[in-house]
C-alpha atoms as a printed R data frame, in Angstrom:
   type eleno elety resid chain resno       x       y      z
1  ATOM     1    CA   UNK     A     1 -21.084   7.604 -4.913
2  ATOM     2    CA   UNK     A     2 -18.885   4.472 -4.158
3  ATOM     3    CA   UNK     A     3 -19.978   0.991 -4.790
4  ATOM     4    CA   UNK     A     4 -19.829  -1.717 -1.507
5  ATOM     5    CA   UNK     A     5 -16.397  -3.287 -2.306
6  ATOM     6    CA   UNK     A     6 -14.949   0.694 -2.608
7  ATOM     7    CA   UNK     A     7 -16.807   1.014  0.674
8  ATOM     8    CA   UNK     A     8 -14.492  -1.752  2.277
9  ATOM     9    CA   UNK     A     9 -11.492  -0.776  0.517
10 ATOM    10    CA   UNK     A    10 -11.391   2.838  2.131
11 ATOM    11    CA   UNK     A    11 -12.717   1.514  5.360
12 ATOM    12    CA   UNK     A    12  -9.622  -0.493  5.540
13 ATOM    13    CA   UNK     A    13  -6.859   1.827  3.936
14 ATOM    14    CA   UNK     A    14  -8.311   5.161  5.012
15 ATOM    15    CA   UNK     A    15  -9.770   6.835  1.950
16 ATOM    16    CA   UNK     A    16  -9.003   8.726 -0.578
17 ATOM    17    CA   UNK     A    17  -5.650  10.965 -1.043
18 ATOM    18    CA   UNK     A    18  -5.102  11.617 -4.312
19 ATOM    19    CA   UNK     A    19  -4.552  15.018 -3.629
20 ATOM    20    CA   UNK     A    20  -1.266  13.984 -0.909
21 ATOM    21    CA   UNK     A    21  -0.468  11.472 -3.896
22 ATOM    22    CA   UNK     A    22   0.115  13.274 -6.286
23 ATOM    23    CA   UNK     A    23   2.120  15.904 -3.852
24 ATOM    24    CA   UNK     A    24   4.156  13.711 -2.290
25 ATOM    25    CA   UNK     A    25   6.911  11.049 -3.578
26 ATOM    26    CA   UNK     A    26   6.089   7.709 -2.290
27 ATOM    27    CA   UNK     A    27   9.397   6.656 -2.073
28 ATOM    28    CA   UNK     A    28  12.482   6.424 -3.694
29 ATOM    29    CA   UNK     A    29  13.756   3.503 -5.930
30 ATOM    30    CA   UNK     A    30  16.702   3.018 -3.301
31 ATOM    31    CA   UNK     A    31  14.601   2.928 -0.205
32 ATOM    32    CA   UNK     A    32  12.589  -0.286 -0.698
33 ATOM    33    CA   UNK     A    33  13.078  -3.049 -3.780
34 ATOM    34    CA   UNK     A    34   9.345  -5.104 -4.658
35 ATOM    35    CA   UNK     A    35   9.216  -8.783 -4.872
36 ATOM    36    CA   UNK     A    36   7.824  -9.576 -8.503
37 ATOM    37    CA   UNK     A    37   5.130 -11.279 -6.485
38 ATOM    38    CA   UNK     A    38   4.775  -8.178 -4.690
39 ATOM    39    CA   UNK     A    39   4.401  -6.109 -7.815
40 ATOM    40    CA   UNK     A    40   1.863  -8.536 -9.211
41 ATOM    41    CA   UNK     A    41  -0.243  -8.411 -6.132
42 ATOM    42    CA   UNK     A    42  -0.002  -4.882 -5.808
43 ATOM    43    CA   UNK     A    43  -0.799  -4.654 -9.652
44 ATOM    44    CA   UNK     A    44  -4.413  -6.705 -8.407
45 ATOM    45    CA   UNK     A    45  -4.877  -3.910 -6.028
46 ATOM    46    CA   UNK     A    46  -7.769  -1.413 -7.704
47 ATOM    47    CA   UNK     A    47  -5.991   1.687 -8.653
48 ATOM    48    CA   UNK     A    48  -7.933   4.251 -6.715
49 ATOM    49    CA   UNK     A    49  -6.065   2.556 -3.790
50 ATOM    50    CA   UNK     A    50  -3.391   1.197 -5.111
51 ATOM    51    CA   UNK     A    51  -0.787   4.606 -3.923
52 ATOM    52    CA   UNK     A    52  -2.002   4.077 -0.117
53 ATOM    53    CA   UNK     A    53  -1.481   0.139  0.185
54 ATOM    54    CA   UNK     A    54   1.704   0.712 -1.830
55 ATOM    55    CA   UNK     A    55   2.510   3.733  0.836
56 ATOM    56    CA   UNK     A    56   1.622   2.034  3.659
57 ATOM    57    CA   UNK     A    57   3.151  -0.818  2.621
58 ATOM    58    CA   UNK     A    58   6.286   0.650  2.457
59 ATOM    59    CA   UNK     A    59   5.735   2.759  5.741
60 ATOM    60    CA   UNK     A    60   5.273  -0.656  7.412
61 ATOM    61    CA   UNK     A    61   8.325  -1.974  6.234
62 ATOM    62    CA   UNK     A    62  10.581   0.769  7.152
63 ATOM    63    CA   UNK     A    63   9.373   0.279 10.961
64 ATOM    64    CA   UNK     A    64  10.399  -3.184 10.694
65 ATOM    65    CA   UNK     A    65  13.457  -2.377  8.833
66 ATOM    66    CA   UNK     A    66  12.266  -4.743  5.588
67 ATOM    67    CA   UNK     A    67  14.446  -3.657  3.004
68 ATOM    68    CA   UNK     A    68  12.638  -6.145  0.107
69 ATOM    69    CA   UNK     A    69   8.695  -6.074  0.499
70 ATOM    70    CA   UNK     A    70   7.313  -9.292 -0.779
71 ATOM    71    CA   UNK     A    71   3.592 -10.602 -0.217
72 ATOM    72    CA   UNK     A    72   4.068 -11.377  3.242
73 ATOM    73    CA   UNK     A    73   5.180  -8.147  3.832
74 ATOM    74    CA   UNK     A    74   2.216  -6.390  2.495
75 ATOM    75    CA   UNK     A    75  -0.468  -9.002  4.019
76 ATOM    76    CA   UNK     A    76   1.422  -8.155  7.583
77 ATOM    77    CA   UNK     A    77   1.304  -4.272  6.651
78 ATOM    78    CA   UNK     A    78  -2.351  -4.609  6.163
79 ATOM    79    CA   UNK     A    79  -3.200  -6.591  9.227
80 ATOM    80    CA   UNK     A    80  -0.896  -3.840 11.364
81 ATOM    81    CA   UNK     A    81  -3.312  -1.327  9.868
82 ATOM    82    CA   UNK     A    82  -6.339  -3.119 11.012
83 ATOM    83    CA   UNK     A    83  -5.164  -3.104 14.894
């Protein structure tokens, strides 16, 4: 059971992974520094989702070799993962 704006948030980000979540590091404190306006968007983010737009994020940003992911950054990560 998932309400509509759940529905559109795993549409976009790909669903559910707690399992690979909790498994798996995200990433390390040296690979990527936040933006506080990063971390306060990300902190907006509903936290059953929150792990995947932070990992994708961050997956994004290594591919364009971003080293500080601020807003932009995660606004361009999401469009990517819309293409």
């Amino acid at each position: 059971f998932t309400l509509g704006m759940e529905d559109h948030l795993l549409e976009i980000f790909g669903g559910h992974d707690t399992k690979e979540v909790i498994t798996k590091s995200l990433a390390t404190a040296e690979d990527f520094s936040w933006s506080s306006g990063a971390l306060e968007e990300l902190n907006r983010i509903p936290g059953f989702v929150r792990a995947k737009v932070k990992r994708n994020t961050e997956k994004y940003a290594r591919t364009q070799n971003i080293s500080e992911v601020t807003v932009e950054t995660m606004f361009a990560a999401k469009e990517a993962a819309q293409l």
